[in-house]
C-alpha positions as CSV (number, residue, x, y, z in Angstrom):
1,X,-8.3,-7.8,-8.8
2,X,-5.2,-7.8,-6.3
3,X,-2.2,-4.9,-7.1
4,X,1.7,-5.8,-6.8
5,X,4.8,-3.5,-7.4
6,X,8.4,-3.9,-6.4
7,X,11.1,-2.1,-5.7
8,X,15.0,-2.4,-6.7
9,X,17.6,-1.1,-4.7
10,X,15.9,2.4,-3.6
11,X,15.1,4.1,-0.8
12,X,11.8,2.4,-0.3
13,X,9.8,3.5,3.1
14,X,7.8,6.4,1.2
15,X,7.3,4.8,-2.0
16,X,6.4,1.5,-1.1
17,X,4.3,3.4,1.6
18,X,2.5,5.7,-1.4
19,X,2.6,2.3,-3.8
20,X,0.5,0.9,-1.6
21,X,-2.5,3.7,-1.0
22,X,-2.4,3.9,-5.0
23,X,-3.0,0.6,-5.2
24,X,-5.5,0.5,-2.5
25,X,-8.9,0.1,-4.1
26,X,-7.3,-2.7,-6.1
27,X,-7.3,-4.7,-2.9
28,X,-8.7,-3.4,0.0
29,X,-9.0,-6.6,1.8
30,X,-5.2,-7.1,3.1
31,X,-2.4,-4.5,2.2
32,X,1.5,-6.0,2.8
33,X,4.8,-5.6,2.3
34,X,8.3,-7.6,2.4
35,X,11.8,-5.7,2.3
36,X,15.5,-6.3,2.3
37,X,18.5,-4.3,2.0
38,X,17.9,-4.6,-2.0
39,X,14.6,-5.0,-2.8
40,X,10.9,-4.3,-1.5
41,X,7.7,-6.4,-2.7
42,X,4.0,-5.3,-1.8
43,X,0.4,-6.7,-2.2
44,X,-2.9,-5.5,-1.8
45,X,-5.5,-8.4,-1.7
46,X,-8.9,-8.3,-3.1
47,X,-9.5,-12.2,-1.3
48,X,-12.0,-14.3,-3.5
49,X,-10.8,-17.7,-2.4
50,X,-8.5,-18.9,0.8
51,X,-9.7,-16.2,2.6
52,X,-7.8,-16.7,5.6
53,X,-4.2,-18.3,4.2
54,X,-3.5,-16.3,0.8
55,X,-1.9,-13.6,2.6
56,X,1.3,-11.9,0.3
57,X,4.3,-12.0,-0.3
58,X,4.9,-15.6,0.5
59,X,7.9,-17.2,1.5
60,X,9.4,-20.3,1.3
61,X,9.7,-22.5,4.1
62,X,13.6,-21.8,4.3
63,X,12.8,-18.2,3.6
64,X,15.6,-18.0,0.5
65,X,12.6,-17.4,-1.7
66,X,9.9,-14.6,-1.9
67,X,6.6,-14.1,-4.2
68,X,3.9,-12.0,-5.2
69,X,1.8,-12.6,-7.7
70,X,-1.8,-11.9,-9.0
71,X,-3.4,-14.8,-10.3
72,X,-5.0,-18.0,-9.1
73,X,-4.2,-21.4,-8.3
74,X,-6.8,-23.9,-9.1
75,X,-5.0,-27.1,-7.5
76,X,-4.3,-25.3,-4.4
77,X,-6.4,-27.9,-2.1
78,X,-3.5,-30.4,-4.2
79,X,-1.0,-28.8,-3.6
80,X,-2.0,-28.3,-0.3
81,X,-2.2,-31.9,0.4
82,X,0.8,-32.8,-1.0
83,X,2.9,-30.3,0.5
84,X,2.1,-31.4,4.0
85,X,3.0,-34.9,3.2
C-alpha cells in the first residue's frame, strides 16, 4: 500500500521531509514530492502495476492541476489509448 500526505500553507522542507521517512515502509519503491508557495504533496510508492510510469504526484499536461492518490486504475491501458489519440 502507497502513503500520501499534504501540506497547507506551512513551512514545509522538514515536515514533508520527516512525512516522508514515516511513511517509508508504506512505499519503499519511489518516494516524491511536489511544492508551491501554498501547498506540498508527497508519495511513497509500493509499485504493483505500471512499474515504470506511475510515478506521483502527477500533473496535468498544462501543469494547472496536481494529484496524489492511493488507489488503482483498472482501465488505465484505456485511458492510455485514448489519451494519446
Amino acid at each position: 500500500m502507497c502513503g500520501i500526505f499534504g501540506l497547507v500553507q506551512s513551512p514545509w522542507r522538514e515536515q514533508a521531509e520527516g512525512a516522508l521517512g514515516a511513511l517509508g515502509s508504506r512505499g519503499p519503491d519511489a518516494r516524491h514530492i511536489w511544492a508551491d508557495d501554498h501547498v506540498v504533496l508527497g508519495h511513497t510508492r509500493l509499485a504493483v502495476i505500471d512499474l515504470v510510469t506511475g510515478e506521483q504526484p502527477m500533473r496535468s499536461p498544462d501543469g494547472r492541476l496536481v494529484v496524489v492518490f492511493n488507489g488503482e486504475i483498472y482501465n488505465y491501458r484505456e485511458l492510455r489509448r485514448v489519451s494519446a489519440t
